[in-house]
C-alpha positions in Angstrom: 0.0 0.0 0.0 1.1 3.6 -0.8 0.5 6.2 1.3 -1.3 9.7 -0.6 -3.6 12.0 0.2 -7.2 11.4 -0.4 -8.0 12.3 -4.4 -10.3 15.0 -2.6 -7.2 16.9 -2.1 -5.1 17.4 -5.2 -1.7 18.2 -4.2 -0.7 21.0 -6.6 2.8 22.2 -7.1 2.4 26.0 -7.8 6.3 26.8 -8.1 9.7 25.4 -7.7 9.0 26.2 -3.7 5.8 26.3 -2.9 2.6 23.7 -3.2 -1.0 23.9 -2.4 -3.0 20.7 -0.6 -6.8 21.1 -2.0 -8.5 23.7 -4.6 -11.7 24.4 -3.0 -11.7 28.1 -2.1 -11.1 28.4 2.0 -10.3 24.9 2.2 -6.7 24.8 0.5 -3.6 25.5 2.8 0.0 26.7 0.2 2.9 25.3 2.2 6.1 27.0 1.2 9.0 24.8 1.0 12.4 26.0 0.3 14.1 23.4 0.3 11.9 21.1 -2.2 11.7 18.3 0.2 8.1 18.6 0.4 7.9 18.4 -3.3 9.8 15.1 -3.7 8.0 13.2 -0.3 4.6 14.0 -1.4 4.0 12.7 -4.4 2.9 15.4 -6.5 1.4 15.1 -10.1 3.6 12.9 -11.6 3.1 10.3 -8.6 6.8 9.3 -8.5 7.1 5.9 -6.4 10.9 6.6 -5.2 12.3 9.8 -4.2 16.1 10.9 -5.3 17.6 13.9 -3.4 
């Protein structure tokens, strides 16, 4: 089993440090990461099953 969010919340990458869990207007939180670690764990649109840093 893989862990992901629920398809109710589309995990959205919006820039090279930043992504947004949900769309639904006052139900979507941006979480800025800096780093891009967030952006490799989660897996974002392209659903990667491993992670490279």
């Amino acid at each position: 089993m893989k862990p992901k969010f629920k398809d109710f919340y589309p995990v959205i990458s919006i820039d090279s440090q930043t992504i947004q869990i949900g769309d639904e207007p006052n139900n979507a939180y941006e979480i800025t990461d800096p780093d891009g670690i967030l952006i490799k764990i989660i897996p974002c649109p392209n659903n990667q099953k491993t992670v490279n840093f």
